[in-house]
N, C-alpha and C positions, 0 to 999 in steps of 0.2 A: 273210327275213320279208317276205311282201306289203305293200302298202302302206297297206290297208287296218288291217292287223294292227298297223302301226308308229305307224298314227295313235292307235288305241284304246288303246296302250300310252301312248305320249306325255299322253293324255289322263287317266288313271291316274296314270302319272306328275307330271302338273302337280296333279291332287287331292290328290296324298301332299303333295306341297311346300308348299300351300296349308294341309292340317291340321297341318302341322312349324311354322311360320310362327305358325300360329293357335294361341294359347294359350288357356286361357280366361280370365287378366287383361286379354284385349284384347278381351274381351266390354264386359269393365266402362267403360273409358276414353272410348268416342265419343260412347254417349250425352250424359255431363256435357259433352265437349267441345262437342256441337252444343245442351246449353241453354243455355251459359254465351255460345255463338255468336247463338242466336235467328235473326233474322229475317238475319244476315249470316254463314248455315250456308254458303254455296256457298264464299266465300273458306277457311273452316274446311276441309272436305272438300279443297282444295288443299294446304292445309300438310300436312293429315296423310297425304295421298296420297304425299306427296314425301319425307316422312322416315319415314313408317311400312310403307311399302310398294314404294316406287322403288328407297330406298339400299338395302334387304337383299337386294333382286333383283337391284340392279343389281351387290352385292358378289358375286353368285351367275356372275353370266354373267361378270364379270372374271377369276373362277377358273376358270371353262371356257375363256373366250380363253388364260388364261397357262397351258393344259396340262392342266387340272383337278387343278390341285393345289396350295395354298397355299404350300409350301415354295417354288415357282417364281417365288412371287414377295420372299418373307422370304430366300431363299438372296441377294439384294442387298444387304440389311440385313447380315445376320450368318448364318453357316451354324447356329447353336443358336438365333436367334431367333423361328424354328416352335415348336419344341418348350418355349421359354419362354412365347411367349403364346399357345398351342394349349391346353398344359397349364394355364396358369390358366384358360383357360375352361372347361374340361373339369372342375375342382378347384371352382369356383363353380358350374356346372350341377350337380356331383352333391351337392354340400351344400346350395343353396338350392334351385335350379331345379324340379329334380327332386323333390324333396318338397314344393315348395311345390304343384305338380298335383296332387300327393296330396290336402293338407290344401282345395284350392280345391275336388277335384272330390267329396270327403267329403264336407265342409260347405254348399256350395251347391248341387251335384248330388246326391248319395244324401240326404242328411238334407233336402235343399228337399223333397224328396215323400215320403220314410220317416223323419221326425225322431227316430224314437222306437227307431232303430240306432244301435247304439255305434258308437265311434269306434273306438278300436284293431282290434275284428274286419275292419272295411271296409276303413281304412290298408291291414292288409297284404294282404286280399283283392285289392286295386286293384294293388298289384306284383306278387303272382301273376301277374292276369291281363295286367300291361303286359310282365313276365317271361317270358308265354309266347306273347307277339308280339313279341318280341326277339329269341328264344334262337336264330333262325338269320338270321344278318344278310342272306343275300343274295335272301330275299324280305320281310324287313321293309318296303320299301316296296310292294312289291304286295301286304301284307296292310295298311296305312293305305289307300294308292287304292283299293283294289279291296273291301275288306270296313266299314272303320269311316268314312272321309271321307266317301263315299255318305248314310247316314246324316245325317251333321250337315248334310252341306249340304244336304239335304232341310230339315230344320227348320229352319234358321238362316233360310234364302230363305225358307219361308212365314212364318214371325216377321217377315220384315222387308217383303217385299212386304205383307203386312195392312197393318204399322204406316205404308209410303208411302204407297199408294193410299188409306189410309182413317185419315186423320191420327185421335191422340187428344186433338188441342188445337191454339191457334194459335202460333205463334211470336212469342214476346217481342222487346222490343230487347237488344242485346247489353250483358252486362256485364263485355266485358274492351276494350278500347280497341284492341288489332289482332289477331281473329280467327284471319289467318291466320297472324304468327308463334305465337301462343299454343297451335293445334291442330299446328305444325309441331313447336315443341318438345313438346308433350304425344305426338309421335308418335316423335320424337328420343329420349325419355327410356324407354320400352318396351323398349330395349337388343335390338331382333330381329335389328340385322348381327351379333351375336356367334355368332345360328345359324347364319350362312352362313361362319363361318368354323369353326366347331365339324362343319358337317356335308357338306361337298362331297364327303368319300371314301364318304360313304354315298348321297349323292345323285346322284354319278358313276357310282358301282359298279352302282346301278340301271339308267342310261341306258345304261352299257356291256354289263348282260347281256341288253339286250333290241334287241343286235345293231347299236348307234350306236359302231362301234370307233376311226371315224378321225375325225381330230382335227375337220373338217369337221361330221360326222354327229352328234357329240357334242355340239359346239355349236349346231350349228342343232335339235339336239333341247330340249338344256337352255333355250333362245330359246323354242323353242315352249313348253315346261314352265313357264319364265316367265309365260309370255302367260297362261295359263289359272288359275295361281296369282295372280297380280296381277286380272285379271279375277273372281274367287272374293273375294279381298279386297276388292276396290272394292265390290263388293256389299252387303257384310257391314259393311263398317263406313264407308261411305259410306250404307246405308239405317238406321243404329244412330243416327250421327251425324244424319240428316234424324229422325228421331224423337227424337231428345232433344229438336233444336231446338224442337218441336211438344209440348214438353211443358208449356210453359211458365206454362201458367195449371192446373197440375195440380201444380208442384215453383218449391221456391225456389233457384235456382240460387248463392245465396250460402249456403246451411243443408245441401241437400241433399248423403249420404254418396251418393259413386260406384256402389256396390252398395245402395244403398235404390234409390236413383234409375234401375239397369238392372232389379231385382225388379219394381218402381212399374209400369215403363212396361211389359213383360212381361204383366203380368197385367191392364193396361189393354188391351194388343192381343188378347189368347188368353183373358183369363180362367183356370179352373182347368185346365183343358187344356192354354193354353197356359204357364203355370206347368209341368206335368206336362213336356210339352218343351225347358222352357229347362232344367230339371235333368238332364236326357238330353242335353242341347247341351253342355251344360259337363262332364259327365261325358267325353262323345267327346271335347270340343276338348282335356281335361287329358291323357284315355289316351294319344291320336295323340300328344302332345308327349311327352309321359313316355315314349312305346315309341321313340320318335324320338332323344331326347337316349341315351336308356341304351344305344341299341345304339351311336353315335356314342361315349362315352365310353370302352365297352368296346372300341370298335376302337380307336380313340389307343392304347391302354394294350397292346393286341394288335399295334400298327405298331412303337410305341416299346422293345418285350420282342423285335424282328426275331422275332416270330411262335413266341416259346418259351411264349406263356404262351397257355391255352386260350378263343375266343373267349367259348364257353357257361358257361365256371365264371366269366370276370372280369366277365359282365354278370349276371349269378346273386351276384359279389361290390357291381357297382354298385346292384343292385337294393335288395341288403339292409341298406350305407348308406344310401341313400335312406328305405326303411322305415324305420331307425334313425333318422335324423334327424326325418322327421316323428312318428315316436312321439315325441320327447322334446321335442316344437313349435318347428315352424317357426320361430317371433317370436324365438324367443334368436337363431338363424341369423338371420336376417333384417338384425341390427344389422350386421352384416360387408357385406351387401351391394353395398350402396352404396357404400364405399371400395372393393371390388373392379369395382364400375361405373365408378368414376373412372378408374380404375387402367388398363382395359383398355378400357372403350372408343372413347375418341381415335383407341389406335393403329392401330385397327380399320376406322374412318374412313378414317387416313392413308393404309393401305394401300389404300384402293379408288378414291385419289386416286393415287394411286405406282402403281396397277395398271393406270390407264386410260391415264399417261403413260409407261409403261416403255420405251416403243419409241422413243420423242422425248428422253429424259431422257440426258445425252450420257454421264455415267459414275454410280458408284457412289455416289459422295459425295451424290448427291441423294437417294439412300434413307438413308445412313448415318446423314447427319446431321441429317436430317428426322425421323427416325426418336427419335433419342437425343435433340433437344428437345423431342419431342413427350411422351416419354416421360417423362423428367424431370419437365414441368410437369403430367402427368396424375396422378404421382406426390406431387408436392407438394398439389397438390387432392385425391386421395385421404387424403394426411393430416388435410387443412383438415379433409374431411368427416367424420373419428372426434372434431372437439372438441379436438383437441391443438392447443394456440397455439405457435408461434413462432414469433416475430415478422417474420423477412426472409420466411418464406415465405408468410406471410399476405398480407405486402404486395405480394408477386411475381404471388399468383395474383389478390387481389383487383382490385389494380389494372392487369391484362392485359387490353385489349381484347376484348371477347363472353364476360368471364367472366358478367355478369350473364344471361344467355344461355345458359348452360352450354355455350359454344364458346371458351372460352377457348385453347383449345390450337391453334388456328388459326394466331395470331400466329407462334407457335414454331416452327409447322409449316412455313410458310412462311421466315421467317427461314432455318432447316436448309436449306431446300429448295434456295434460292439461294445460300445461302453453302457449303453443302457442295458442288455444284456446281461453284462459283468455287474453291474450294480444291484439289478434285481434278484440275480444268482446270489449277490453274499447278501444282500440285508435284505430281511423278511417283506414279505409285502405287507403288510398290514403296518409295518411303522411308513411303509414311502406314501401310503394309501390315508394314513393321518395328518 
């Protein structure tokens, strides 16, 4: 392929990554975070740079370095420990994830400009159509880069360049006391590294059939693919977040709901028009995710069957979960969510810390056992968060350093890290391995 040809591909490719990435609940979140920021939005824009867009990228190009393949790196951990926390994400994408794009881009996209459209016909209209940008996985993402990302990112960029260059209001003082932890966690809690570990064999398979085979080419493509998705991002929800902050004397940042307050300021920068495009924006941002997770889930389930089971019937299977589940509302799913957020994504984390050290880490023990604390206590917090008391375990998670923080599993992680370490350094593998 010329070079020319490699670049425009690359470019595509980083717009597909960028609409996979971009859901449309991460329409809603900057805004508030940059009114509640005001006048101290730049520190804001930093936290959420870091946790909302660095760590899932940076979880992305770890899995290009280690081979492009996540097992490369859990094969340390435990040879089943892929396919235990692959598959729960995959089991939480197509129960919640997945339908929840549904019901977002129903209700704020089609009914924001057609209200007066039922709900159930649209539901399943919108799997159809995510169904029949799925149904062949190895151009699913050059039908996101190349046909629907275009799109959104036209509107998004003119929504958000009006709403910079031609603020709606002045920016208030801030009413959270440190900006930038607060916009880091609110970017931390979005849970997007579980994409990049839910979707590398789809976002590899892409880079590899447009001629990037070795190991080299693969990565410095997926780098550039980065670049241009991280730079999409920054846009988007770096000029969200500067317009929230500028909303100030328009919304009360202590009253205002997350989605009054992205509808508010929307229809302050566009008016009815631009109303008409944010439901078009959210519509694209829901599809690209939705076509994105469903072909991803149906491949796991196509890797893990060693290819007995048919790529097109099991996403045509996950499709119509999905419908299902949004038919029968989101909101009952929803309560699970969160325990499975617990649950899964520390280890998620850990591993993009284990992935960046894997070459320095002298033996096993520092995955293993990093691993099996971290787990543990994400586990225990996952209980905490259904309401079920027990008492040792209340006081284990409560009182763990950056639990208020929601990093509790830090401590443990670390603890594992050095003590597993230490352990496999003095006693042999082969008696820990018996």
């Amino acid at each position: 392929m010329k070079a020319k040809n490699k670049n425009t591909e690359i470019i595509f490719i980083g717009l597909a990554f960028f609409a996979s990435y971009f859901g449309a609940g991460n329409l809603i979140f900057p805004p508030k975070l940059g009114l509640e920021a005001g006048t101290s939005w730049l520190p804001a824009i930093s936290g959420l740079v870091l946790s909302g867009i660095f760590l899932p990228l940076l979880a992305l190009m770890i899995i290009s370095l280690a081979g492009g393949s996540v097992d490369n790196i859990t094969s340390r951990v435990s040879k089943h420990f892929y396919k235990i926390l692959v598959g729960s994400i995959m089991v939480f994408a197509n129960f919640v994830s997945v339908p929840r794009t549904a019901a977002v881009a129903t209700e704020m996209g089609i009914q924001g400009i057609f209200p007066e459209l039922p709900y159930v016909p649209l539901v399943i209209g919108y799997f159809l159509f995510a169904f029949y940008f799925a149904r062949t996985k190895e151009s699913v993402i050059d039908k996101i880069g190349k046909l629907l990302t275009p799109a959104l990112v036209v509107i998004l960029f003119v929504i958000v360049v009006k709403g910079v260059f031609f603020p709606i209001g002045t920016a208030s003082a801030p009413v959270v006391s440190n900006p930038f932890l607060h916009s880091f966690l609110g970017g931390y809690q979005t849970g997007d590294v579980l994409v990049s570990f839910m979707m590398p064999n789809v976002f590899m398979g892409a880079i590899t059939s447009k001629g990037f085979t070795s190991d080299e080419d693969r990565n410095s493509a997926t780098f550039k693919a980065c670049a241009i998705a991280f730079l999409c991002l920054l846009i988007v929800y770096g000029g969200l977040l500067i317009i929230g902050a500028h909303s100030g004397n328009h919304f009360d940042a202590n009253t205002v709901e997350s989605a009054a307050l992205l509808s508010g300021i929307v229809t302050l920068v566009g008016g009815k028009i631009g109303m008409i495009g944010f439901g078009i924006a959210v519509f694209l941002a829901c599809i690209t995710t939705a076509v994105a997770q469903i072909t991803s889930i149906a491949d796991y389930f196509v890797e893990l069957s060693n290819d007995k089971l048919n790529y097109q019937i099991t996403a045509a299977v996950v499709a119509t979960v999905g419908t299902s589940v949004a038919l029968l509302g989101v909101d009952k799913i929803i309560v699970f969510s969160t325990p499975l957020f617990h649950a899964m994504y520390p280890a998620c984390l850990a591993l993009i810390i284990l992935g960046l050290l894997r070459n320095v880490l002298p033996n096993d023990g520092s995955f293993k056992v990093s691993m099996a604390l971290t787990v543990v206590y994400s586990l225990f917090e996952a209980l905490l968060s259904t309401g079920m008391e027990v008492s040792f375990i209340t006081t284990i998670v409560t009182k763990m350093s950056l639990y208020a923080q929601g990093m509790g599993w830090i401590v443990p992680f670390l603890v594992g890290l050095i003590g597993g370490t230490i352990i496999y350094y003095i006693i042999p593998n082969k008696k820990l391995n018996n």
